[in-house]
N, C-alpha and C positions, 0 to 999 in steps of 0.2 A: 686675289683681290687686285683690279688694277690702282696703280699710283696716276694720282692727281696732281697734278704738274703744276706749282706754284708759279705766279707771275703776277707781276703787278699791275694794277689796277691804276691810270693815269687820269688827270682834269685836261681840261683841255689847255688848260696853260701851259701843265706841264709837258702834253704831248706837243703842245707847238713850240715850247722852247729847245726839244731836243733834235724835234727834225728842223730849227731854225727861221719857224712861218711867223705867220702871228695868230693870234689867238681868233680873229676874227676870219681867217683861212681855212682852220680848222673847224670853226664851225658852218660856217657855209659848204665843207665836205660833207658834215656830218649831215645838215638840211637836204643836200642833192645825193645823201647815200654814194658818196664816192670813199668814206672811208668806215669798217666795220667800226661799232658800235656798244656799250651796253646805255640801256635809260634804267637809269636808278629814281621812278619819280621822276623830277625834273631835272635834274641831276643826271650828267654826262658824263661817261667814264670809255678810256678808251685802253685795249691791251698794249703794255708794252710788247707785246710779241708784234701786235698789230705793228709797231711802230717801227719795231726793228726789221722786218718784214718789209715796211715801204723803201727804210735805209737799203736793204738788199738788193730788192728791186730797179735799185735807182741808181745803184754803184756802176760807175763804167769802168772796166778791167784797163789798166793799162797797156800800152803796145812793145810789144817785146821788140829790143832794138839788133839788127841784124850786122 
């Protein structure tokens, strides 16, 4: 049987407090589908994977000093 990978389930407050936006960023992602999604209803829910995922994406490596 495969395992179901638990992850939390974020509001949009919460997801734009921890990538540092505002809440009204996040939802204008979510209107123009630039960031995945669940609709629960009216009700917006966004993965923390989703979230850390953008953090990853976004990170610029440091330059190794010579």
């Amino acid at each position: 049987m495969a395992r179901i990978e638990q992850h939390e389930m974020l509001t949009v407050g919460q997801a734009a407090q921890r990538l540092g936006l505002s809440p009204a960023t996040i939802r204008a992602w979510v209107w123009r589908r630039k960031i995945q999604h669940t609709r629960l209803g009216r009700a917006v829910r966004i993965s923390s994977l989703v979230v850390d995922a953008l953090i990853e994406r976004g990170t610029v490596p440091t330059l190794r000093s010579t």
